[in-house]
N, C-alpha and C positions, 0 to 999 in steps of 0.2 A: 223116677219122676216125682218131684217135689207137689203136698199137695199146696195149693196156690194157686189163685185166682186171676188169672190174666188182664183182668181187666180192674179191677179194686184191689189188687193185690193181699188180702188178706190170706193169713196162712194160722195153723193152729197155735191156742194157745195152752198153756199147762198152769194146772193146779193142785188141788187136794181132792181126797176121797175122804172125806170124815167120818170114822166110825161113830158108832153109839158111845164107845166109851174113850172118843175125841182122839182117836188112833189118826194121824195122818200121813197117809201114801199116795206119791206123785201120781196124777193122772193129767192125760191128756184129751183138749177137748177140740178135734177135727172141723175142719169147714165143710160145710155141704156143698160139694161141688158137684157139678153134672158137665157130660159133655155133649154142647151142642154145635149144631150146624147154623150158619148164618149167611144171608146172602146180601152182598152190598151190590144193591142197584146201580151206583157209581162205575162202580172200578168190573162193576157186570163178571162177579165171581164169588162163590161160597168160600167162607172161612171157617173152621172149626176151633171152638175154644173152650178151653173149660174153666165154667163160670160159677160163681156163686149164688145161689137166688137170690140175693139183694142187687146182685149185676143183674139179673136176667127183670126183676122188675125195674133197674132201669132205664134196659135197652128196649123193654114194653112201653114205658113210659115218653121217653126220649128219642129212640130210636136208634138202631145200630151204628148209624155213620156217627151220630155226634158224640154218643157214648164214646166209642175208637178216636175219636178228634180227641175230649177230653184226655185219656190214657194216655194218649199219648205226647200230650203236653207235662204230663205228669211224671212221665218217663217210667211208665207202666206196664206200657206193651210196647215191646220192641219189635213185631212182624209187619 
């Protein structure tokens, strides 16, 4: 399982490690993803996704229906 954010789709991105003496080796830098549970009062059932905290502030902000509305005009989330 890929990691990637179901809902901003963001996914990792890669760079440098720079030593002191400007040595450069590929590293990678992962998304903070968490996986929660959500329930849409609509469709009256929990969804679980795994999100990133800039999703998860916001589906705090927003709300989960609209958040999911947006994504999926965006062609984001496919569930």
């Amino acid at each position: 399982m890929s990691k990637v954010c179901d809902i901003t789709g963001k996914k990792a991105m890669f760079g440098n490690n720079v030593s002191f003496s400007i040595n450069k080796t590929r590293r990678r830098f992962d998304v903070n993803l968490s996986k929660k549970r959500f329930y849409i009062p609509e469709e009256d059932r929990w969804i679980t996704l795994r999100v990133s905290t800039r999703a998860l502030k916001a589906i705090n902000k927003k709300g989960i229906s609209a958040v999911l509305k947006e994504a999926k005009q965006k062609g984001m989330l496919i569930k």
